[in-house]
BALOBA-1460 file (C-alpha; in Angstrom, 3 decimals):
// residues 362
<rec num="1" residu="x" x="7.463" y="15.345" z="-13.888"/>
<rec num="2" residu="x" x="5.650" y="12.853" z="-16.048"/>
<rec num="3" residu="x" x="1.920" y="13.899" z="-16.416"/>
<rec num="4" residu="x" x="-0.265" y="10.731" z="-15.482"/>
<rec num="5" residu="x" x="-3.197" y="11.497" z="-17.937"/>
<rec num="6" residu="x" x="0.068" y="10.208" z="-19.979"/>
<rec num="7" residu="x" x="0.193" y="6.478" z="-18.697"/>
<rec num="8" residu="x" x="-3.579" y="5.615" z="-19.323"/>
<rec num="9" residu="x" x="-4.283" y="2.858" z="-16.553"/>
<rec num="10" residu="x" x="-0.699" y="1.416" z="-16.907"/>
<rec num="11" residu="x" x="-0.561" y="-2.049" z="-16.337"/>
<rec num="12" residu="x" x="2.512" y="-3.375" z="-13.445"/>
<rec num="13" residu="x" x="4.338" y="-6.234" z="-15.579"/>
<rec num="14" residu="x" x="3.521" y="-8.518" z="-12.366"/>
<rec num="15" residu="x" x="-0.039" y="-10.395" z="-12.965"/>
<rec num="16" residu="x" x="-1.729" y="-8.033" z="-10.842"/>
<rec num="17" residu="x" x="-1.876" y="-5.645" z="-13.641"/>
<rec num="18" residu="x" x="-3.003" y="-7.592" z="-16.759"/>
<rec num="19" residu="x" x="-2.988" y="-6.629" z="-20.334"/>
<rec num="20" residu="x" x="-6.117" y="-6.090" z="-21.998"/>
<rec num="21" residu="x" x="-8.520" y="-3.568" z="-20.297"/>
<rec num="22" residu="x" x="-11.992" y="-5.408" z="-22.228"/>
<rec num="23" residu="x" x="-11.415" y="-8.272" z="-20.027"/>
<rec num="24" residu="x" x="-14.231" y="-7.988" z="-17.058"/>
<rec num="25" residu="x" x="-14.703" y="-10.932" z="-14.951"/>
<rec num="26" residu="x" x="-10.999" y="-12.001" z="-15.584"/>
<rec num="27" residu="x" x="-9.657" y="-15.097" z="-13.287"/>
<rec num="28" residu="x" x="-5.891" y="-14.496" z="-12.747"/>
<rec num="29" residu="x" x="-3.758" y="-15.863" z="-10.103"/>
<rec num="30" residu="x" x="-4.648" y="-14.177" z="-6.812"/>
<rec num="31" residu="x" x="-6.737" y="-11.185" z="-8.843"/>
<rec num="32" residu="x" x="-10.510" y="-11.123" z="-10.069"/>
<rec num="33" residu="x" x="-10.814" y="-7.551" z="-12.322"/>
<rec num="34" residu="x" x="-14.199" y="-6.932" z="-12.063"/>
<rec num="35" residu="x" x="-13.969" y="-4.022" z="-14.072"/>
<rec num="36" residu="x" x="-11.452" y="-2.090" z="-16.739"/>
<rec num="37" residu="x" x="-11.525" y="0.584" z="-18.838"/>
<rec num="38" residu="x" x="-8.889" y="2.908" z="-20.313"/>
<rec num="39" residu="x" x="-9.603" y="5.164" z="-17.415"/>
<rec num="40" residu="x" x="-11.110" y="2.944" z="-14.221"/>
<rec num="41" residu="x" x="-9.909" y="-0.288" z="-12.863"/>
<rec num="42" residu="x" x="-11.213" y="-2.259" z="-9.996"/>
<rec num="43" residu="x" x="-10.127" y="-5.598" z="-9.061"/>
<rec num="44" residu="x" x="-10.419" y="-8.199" z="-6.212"/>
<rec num="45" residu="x" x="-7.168" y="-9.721" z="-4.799"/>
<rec num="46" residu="x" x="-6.299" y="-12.556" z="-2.974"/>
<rec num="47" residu="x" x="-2.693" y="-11.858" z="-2.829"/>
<rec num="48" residu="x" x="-1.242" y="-8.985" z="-1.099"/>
<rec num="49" residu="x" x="1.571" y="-8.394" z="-3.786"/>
<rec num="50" residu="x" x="-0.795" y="-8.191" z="-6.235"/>
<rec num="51" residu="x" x="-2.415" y="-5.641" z="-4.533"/>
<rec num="52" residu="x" x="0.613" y="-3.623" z="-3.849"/>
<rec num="53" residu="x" x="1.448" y="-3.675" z="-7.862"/>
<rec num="54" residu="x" x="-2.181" y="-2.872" z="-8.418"/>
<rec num="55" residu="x" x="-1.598" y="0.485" z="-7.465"/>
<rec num="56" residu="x" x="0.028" y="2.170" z="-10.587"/>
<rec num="57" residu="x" x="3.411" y="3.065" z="-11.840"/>
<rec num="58" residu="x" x="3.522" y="5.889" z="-9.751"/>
<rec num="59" residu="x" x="3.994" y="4.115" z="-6.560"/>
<rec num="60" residu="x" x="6.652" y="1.962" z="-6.263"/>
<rec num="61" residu="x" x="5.661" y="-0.120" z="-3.412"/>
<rec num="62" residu="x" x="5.471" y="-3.749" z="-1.432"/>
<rec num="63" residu="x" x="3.234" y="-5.308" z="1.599"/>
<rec num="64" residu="x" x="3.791" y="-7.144" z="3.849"/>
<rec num="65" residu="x" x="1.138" y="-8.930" z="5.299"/>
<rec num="66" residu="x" x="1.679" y="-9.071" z="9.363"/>
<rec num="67" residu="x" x="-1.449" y="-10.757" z="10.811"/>
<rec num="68" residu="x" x="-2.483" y="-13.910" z="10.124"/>
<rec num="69" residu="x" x="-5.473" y="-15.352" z="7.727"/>
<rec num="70" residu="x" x="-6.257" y="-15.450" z="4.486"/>
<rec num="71" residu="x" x="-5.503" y="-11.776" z="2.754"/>
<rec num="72" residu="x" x="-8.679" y="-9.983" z="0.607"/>
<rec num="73" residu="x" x="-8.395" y="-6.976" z="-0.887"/>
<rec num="74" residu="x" x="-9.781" y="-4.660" z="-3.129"/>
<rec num="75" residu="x" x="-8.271" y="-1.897" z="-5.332"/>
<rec num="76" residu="x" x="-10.352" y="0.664" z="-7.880"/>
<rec num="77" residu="x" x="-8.921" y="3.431" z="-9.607"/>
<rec num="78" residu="x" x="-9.896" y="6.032" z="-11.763"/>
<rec num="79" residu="x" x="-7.484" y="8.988" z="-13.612"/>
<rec num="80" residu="x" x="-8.706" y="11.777" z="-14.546"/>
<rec num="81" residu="x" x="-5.992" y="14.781" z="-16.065"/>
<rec num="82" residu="x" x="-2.672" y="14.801" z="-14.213"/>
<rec num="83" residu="x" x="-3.871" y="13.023" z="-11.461"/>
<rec num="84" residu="x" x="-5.664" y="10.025" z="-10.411"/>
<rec num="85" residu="x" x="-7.262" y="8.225" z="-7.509"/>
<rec num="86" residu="x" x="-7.228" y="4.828" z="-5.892"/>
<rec num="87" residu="x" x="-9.532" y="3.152" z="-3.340"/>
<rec num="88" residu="x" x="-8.430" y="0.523" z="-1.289"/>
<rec num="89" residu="x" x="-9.395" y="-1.756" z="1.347"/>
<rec num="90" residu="x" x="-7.840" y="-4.870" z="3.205"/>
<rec num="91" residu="x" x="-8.683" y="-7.108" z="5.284"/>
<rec num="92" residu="x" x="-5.238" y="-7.814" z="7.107"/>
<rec num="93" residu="x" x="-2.287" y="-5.709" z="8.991"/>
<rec num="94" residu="x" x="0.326" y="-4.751" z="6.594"/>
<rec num="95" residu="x" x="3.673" y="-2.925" z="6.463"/>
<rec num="96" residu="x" x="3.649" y="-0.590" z="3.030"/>
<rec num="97" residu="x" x="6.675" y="0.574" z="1.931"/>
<rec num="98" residu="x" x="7.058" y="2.367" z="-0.938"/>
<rec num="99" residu="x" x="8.139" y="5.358" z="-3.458"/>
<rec num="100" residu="x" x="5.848" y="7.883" z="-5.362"/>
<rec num="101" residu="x" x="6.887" y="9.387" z="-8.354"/>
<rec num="102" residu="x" x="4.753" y="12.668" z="-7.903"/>
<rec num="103" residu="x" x="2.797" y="14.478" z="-4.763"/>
<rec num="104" residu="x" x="0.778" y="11.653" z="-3.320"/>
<rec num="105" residu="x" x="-2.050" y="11.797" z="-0.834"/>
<rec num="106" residu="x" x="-2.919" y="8.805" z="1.457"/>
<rec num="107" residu="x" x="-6.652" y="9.788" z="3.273"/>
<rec num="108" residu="x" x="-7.525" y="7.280" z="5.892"/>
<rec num="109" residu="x" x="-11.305" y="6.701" z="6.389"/>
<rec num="110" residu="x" x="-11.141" y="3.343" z="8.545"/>
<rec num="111" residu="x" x="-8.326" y="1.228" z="9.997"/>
<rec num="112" residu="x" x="-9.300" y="-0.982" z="12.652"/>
<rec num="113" residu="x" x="-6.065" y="-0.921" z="14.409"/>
<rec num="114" residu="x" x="-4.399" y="2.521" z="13.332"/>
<rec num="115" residu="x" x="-2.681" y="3.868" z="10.369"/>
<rec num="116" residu="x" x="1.246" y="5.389" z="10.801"/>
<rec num="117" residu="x" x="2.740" y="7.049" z="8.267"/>
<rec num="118" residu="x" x="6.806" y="7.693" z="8.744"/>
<rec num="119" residu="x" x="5.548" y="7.539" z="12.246"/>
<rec num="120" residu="x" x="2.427" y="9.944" z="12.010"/>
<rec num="121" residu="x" x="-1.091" y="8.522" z="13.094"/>
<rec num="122" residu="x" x="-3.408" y="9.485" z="10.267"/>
<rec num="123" residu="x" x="-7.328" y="9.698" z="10.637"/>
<rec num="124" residu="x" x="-9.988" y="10.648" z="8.483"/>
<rec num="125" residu="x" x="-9.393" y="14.603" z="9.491"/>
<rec num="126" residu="x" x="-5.545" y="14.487" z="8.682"/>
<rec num="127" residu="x" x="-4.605" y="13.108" z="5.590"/>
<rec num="128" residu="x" x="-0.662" y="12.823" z="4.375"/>
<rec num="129" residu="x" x="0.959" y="14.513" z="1.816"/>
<rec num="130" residu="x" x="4.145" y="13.293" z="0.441"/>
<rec num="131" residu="x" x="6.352" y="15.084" z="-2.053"/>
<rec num="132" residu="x" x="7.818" y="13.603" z="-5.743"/>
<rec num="133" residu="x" x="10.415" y="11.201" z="-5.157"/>
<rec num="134" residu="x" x="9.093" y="10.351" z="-1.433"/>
<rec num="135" residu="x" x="9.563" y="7.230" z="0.508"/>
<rec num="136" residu="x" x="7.074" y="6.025" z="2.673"/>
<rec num="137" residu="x" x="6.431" y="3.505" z="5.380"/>
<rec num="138" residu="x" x="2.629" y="2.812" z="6.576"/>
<rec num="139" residu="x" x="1.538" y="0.634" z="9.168"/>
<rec num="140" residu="x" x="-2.286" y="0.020" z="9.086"/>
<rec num="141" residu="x" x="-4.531" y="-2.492" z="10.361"/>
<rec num="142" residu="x" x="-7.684" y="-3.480" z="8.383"/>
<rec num="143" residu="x" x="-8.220" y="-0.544" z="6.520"/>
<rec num="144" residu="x" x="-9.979" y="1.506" z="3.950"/>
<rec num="145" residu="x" x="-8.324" y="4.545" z="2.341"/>
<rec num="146" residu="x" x="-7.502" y="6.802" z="-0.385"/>
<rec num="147" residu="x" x="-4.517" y="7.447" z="-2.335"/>
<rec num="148" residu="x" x="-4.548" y="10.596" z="-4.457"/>
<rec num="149" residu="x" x="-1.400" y="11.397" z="-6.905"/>
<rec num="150" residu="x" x="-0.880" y="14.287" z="-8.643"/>
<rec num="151" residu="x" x="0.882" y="16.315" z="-11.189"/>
<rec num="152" residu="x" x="3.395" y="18.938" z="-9.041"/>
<rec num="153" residu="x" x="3.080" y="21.500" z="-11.538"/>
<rec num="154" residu="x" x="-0.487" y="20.859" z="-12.042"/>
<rec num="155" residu="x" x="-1.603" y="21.458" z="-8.247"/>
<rec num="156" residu="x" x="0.432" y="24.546" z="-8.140"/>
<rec num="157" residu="x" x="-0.981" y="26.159" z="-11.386"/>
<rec num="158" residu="x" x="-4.690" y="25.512" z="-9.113"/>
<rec num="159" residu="x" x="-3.292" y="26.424" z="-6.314"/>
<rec num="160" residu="x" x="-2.522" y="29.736" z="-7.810"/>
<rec num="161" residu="x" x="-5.143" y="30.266" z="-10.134"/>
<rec num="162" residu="x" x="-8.060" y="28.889" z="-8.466"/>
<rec num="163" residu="x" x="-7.618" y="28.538" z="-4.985"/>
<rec num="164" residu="x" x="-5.553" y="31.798" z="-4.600"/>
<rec num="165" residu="x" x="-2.025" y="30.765" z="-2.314"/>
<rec num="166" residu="x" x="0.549" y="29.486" z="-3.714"/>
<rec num="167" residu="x" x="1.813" y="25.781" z="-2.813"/>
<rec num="168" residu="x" x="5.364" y="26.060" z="-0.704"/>
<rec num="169" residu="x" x="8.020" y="24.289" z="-1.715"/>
<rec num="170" residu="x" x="9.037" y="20.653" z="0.266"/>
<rec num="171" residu="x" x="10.507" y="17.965" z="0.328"/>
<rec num="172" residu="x" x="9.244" y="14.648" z="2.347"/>
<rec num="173" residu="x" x="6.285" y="14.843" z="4.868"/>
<rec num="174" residu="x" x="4.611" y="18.383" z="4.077"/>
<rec num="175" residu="x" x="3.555" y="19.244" z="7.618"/>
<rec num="176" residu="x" x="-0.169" y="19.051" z="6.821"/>
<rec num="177" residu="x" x="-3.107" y="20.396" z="9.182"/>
<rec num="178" residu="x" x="-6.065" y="18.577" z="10.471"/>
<rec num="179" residu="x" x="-9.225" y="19.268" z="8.036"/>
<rec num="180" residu="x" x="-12.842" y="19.989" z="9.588"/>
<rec num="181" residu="x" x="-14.127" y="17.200" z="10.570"/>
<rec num="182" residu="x" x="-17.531" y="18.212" z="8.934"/>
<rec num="183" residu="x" x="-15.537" y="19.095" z="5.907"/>
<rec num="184" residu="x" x="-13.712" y="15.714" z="6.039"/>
<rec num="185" residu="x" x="-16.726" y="13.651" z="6.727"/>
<rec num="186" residu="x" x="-18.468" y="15.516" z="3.468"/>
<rec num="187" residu="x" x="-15.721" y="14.492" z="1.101"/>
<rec num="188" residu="x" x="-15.380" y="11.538" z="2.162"/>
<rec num="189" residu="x" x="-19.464" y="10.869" z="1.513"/>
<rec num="190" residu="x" x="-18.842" y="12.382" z="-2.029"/>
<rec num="191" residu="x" x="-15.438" y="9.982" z="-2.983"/>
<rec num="192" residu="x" x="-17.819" y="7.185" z="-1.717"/>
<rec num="193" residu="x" x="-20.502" y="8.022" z="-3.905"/>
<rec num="194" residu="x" x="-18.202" y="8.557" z="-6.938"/>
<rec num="195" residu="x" x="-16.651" y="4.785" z="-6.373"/>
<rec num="196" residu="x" x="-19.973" y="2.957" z="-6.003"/>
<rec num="197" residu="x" x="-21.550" y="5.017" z="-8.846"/>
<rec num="198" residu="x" x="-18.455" y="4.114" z="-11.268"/>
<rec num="199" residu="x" x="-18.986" y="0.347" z="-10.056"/>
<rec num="200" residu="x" x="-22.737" y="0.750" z="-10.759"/>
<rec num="201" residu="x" x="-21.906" y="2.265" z="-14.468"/>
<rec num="202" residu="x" x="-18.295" y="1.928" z="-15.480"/>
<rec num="203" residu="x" x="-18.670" y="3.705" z="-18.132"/>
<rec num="204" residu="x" x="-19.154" y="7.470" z="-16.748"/>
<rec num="205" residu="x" x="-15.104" y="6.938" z="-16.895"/>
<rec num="206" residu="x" x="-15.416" y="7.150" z="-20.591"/>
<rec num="207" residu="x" x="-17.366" y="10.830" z="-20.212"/>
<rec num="208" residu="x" x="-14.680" y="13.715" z="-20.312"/>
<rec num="209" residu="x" x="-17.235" y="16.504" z="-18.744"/>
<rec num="210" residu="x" x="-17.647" y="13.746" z="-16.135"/>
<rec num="211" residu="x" x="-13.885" y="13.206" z="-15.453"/>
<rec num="212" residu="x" x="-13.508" y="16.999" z="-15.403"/>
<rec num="213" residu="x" x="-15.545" y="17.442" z="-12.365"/>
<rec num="214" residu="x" x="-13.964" y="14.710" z="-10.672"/>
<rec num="215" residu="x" x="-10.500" y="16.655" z="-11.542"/>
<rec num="216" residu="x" x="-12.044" y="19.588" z="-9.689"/>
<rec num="217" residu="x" x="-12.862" y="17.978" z="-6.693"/>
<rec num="218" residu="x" x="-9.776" y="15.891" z="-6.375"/>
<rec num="219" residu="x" x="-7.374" y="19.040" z="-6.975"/>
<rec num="220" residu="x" x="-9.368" y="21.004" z="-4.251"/>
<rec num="221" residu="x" x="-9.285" y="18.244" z="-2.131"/>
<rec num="222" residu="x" x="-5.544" y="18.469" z="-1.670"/>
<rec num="223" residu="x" x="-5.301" y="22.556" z="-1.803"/>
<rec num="224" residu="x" x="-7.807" y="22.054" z="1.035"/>
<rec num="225" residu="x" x="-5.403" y="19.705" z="2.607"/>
<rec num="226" residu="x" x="-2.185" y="21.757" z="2.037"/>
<rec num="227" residu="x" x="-4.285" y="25.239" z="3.425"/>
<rec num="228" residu="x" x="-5.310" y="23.280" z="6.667"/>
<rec num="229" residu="x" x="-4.553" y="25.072" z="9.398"/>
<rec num="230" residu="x" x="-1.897" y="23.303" z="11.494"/>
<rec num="231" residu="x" x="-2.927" y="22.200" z="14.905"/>
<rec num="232" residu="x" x="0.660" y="20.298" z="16.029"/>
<rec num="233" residu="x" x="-0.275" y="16.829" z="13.825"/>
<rec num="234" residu="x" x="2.513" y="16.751" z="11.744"/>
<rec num="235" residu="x" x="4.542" y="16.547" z="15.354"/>
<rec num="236" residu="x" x="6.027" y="13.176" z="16.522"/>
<rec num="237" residu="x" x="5.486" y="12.976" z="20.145"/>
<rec num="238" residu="x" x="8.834" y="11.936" z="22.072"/>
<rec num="239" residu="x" x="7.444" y="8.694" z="23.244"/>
<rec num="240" residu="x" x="6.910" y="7.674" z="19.918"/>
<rec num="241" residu="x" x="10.214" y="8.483" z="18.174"/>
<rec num="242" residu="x" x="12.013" y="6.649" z="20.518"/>
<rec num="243" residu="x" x="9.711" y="3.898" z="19.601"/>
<rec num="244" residu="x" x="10.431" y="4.624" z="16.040"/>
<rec num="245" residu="x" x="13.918" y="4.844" z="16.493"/>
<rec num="246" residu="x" x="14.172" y="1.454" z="18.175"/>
<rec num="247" residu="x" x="11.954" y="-0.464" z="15.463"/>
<rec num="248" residu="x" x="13.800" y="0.715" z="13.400"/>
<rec num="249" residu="x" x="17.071" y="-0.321" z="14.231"/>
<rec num="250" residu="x" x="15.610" y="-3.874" z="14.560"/>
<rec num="251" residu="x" x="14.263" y="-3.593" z="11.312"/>
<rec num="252" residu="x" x="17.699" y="-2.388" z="9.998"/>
<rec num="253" residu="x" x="19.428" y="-5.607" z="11.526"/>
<rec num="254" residu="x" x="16.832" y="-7.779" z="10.446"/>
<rec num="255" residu="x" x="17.214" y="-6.725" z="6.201"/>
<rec num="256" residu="x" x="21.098" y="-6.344" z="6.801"/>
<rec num="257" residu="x" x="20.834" y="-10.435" z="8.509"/>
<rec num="258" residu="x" x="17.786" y="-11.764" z="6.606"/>
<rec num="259" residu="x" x="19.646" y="-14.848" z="5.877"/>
<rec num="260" residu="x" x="20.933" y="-15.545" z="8.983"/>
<rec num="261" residu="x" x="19.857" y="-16.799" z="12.919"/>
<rec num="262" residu="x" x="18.469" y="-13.673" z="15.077"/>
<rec num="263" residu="x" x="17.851" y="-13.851" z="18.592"/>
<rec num="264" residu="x" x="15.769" y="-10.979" z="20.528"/>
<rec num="265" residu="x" x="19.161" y="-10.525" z="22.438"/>
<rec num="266" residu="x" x="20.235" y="-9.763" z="18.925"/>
<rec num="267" residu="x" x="17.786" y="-7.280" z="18.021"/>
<rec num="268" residu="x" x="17.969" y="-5.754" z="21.715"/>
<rec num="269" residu="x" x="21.373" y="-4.835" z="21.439"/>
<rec num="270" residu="x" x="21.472" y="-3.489" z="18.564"/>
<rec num="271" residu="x" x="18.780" y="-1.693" z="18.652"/>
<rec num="272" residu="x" x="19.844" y="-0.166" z="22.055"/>
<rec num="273" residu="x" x="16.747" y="-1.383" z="23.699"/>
<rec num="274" residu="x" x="16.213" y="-3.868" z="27.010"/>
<rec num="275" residu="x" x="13.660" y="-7.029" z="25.798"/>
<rec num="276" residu="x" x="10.998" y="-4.976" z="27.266"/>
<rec num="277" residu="x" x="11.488" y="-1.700" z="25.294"/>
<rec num="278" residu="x" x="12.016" y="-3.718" z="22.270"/>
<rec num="279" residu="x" x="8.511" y="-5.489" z="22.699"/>
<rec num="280" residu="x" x="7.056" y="-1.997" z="23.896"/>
<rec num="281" residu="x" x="8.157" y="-0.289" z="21.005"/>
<rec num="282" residu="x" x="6.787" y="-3.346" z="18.012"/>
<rec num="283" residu="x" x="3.671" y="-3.517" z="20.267"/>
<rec num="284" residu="x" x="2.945" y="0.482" z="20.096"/>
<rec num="285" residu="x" x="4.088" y="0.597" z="16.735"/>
<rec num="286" residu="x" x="3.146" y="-2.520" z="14.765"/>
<rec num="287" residu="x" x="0.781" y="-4.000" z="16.785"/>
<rec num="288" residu="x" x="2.972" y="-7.505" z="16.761"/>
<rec num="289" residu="x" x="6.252" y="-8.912" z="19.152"/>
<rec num="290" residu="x" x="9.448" y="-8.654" z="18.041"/>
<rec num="291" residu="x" x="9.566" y="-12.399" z="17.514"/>
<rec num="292" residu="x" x="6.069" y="-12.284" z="15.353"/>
<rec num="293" residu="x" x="7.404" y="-9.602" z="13.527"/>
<rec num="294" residu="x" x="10.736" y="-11.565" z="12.360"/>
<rec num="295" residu="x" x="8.515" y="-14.693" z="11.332"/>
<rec num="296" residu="x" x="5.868" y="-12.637" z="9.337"/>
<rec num="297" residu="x" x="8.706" y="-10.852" z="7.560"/>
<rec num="298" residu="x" x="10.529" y="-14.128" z="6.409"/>
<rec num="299" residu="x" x="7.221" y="-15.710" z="5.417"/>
<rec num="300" residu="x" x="6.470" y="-12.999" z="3.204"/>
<rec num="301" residu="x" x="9.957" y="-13.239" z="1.960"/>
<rec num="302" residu="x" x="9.261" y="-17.172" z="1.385"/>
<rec num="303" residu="x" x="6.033" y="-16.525" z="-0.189"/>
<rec num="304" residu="x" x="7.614" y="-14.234" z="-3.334"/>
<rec num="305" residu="x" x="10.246" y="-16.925" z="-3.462"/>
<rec num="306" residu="x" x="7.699" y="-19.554" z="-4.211"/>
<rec num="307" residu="x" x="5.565" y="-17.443" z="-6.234"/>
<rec num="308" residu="x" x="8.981" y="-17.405" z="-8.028"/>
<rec num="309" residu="x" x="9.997" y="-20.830" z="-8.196"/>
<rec num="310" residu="x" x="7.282" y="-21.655" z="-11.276"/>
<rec num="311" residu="x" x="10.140" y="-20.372" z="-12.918"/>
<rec num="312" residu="x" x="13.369" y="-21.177" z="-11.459"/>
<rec num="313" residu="x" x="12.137" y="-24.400" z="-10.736"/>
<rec num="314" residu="x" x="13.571" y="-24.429" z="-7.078"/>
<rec num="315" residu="x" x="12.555" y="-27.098" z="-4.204"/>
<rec num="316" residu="x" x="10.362" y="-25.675" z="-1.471"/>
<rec num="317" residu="x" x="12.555" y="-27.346" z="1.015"/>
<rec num="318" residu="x" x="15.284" y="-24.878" z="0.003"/>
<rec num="319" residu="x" x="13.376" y="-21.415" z="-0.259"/>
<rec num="320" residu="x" x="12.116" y="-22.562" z="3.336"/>
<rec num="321" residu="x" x="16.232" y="-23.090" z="4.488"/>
<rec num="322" residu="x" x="17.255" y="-19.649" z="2.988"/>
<rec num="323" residu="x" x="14.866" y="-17.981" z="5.329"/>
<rec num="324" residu="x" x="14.953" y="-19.961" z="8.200"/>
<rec num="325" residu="x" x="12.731" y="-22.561" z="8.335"/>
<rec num="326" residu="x" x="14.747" y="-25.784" z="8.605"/>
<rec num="327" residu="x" x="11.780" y="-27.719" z="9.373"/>
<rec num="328" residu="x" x="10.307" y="-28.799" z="6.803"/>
<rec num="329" residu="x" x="6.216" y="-29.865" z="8.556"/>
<rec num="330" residu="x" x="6.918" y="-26.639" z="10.843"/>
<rec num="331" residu="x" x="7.449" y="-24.523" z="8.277"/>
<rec num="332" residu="x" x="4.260" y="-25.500" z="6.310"/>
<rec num="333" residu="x" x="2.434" y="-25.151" z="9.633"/>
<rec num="334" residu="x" x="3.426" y="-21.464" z="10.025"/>
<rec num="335" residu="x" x="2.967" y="-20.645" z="6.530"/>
<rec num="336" residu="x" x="-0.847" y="-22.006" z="6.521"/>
<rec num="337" residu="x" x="-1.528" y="-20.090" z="9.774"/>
<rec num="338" residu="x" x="-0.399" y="-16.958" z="8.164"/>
<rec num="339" residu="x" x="-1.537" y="-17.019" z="4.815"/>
<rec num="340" residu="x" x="-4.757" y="-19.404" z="4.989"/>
<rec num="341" residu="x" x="-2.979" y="-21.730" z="2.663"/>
<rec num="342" residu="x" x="-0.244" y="-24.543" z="2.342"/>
<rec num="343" residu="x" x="2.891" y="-23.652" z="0.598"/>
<rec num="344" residu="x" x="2.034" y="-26.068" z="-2.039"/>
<rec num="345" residu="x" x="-0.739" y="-24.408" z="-3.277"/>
<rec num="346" residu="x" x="0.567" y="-21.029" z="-3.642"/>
<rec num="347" residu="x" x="3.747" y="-22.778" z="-5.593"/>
<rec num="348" residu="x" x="0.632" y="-24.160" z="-7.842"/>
<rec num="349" residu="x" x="-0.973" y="-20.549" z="-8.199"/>
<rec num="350" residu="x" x="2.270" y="-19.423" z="-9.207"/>
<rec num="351" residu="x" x="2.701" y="-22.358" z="-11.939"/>
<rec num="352" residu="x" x="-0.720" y="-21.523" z="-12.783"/>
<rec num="353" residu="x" x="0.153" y="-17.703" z="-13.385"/>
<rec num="354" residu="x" x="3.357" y="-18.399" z="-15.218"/>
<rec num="355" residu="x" x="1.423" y="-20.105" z="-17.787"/>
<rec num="356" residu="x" x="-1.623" y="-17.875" z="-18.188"/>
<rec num="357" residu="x" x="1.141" y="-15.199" z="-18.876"/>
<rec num="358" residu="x" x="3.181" y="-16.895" z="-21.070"/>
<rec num="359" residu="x" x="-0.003" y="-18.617" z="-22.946"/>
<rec num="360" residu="x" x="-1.449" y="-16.842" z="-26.515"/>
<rec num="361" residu="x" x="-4.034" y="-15.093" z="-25.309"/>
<rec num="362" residu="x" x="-1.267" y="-13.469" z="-23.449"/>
């Protein structure tokens, strides 16, 4: 397993992530870094993909933005040996899917509609640990939360050194406990304090002794997570997986048809569900109907296509056909509500990217 101290701040190849880590107050398409260092990042995003690619090479991941408005986000992040931490907030629903290349953490403090994990509520008391290799799926409303990644072989070692157990082997979902809530509320005062101090004065980042006792409180952090004694969270209730199961199957038919015209009697039957279930089952689940669901994923779709077209050079009236919008004026009409802007002018904020990337400075 690689160890992250390794890949200093590495920047995704999307425009989220841009070279140069001197370059505070930076204007890019969709992104506003703030601040940059060789060991702490923070940015502003109006985008949600370049939030997603924000996050670091070791999660592999894409959002989909589900409610409607104009996305804002924020992402900071600061490594410290074998490990390192992001903090993240959003101001829309999303769907997260994704990969991590180590353990990873994800620590809910506030989502105003839920947060699911693989089909797990999460709360600030029972944070989600995910093994190398993992793939995730998160639901969340408007949300603030922690990620935490870490070195394998580096969390054992404290594990068995300092904290004195010795990490089990797992694969997936490790069936996590819920944390004291007085214990939970205290950490999550002291990560709070860390990420405001570090946007007060950047530069603590720079001071090893400094990023050494950050180490020491992120690694016992998770052993205290692992250790927490199990109260029946990491338990799907029965109501719920059949909800899962049934989203799921629509969601199945909808990637392996993405192209194509799909009816809610579709999705119903093969998903194994009456209409009502179905709705039931997106309503507990993602907080959206069936029908909603289907047009938010396409948009998003639509939206990466146009993002894309600076370079392909392909007519919007085209992307819109491939993903089902044959009307032209409707289309743009959906798209606005969604995003908070016209198709036109993200296709312009791509152009615009293209050739900040592809300019000398560059």
């Amino acid at each position: 397993m690689a160890d992250v101290s390794d890949t200093r701040v590495e920047r995704s190849s999307t425009a989220a992530c841009v070279a140069g880590r001197d370059r505070e107050g930076h204007q890019e398409s969709g992104v506003h870094i703030t601040q940059s260092s060789i060991f702490y990042y923070r940015a502003q995003f109006d985008d949600v993909d370049e939030q997603a690619a924000s996050a670091g090479s070791a999660f592999t991941q894409r959002y989909d933005q589900i409610s409607c408005g104009g996305f804002h986000g924020e992402m900071a992040r600061i490594e410290v040996p074998d490990a390192y931490v992001l903090k993240e907030n959003a101001n829309q629903r999303m769907i997260q899917v994704g990969q991590t290349s180590g353990i990873a953490i994800f620590w809910i403090w506030r989502a105003d509609w839920g947060f699911r994990c693989n089909g797990r509520a999460l709360d600030v008391t029972t944070p989600l640990i995910l093994s190398c290799g993992s793939v995730y799926e998160a639901v969340s409303g408007p949300l603030d939360d922690i990620a935490m990644h870490i070195s394998e072989d580096a969390l054992r070692s404290w594990c068995d050194t300092v904290e004195g157990f010795e990490l089990p082997n797992f694969t997936g979902l490790l069936p996590t406990g819920v944390l004291p809530a007085t214990y939970a509320a205290r950490m999550q005062r002291r990560f709070g304090e860390i990420f405001e101090r570090l946007e007060r004065e950047p530069a603590l980042s720079e001071q090893s002794d400094w990023r050494a006792d950050l180490r020491d409180l992120l690694f016992h952090f998770a052993a205290s997570a692992v250790a927490a004694p199990c109260l029946g969270c990491e338990r799907v209730g029965r109501r719920e997986r059949n909800f899962l199961r049934v989203v799921n199957r629509a969601r199945d038919f909808i990637e392996a048809n993405k192209h194509q015209r799909i009816s809610i009697e579709d999705l119903s039957r093969y998903a194994g569900a009456s209409r009502r279930n179905l709705h039931y089952a997106f309503a507990n689940l993602l907080g959206v109907t069936p029908s909603s669901y289907l047009r938010a994923v396409r948009l998003n779709a639509a939206r990466r296509d146009i993002k894309r077209r600076a370079v392909e050079g392909e007519l919007l009236a085209d992307i819109a056909a491939r993903w089902g919008f044959f009307h032209l004026s409707y289309f743009a009409a959906d798209y606005r509500r969604h995003f908070g802007e016209l198709p036109s002018e993200t296709a312009h904020i791509g152009h615009q990217g293209q050739l900040e990337q592809h300019s000398p400075a560059h």
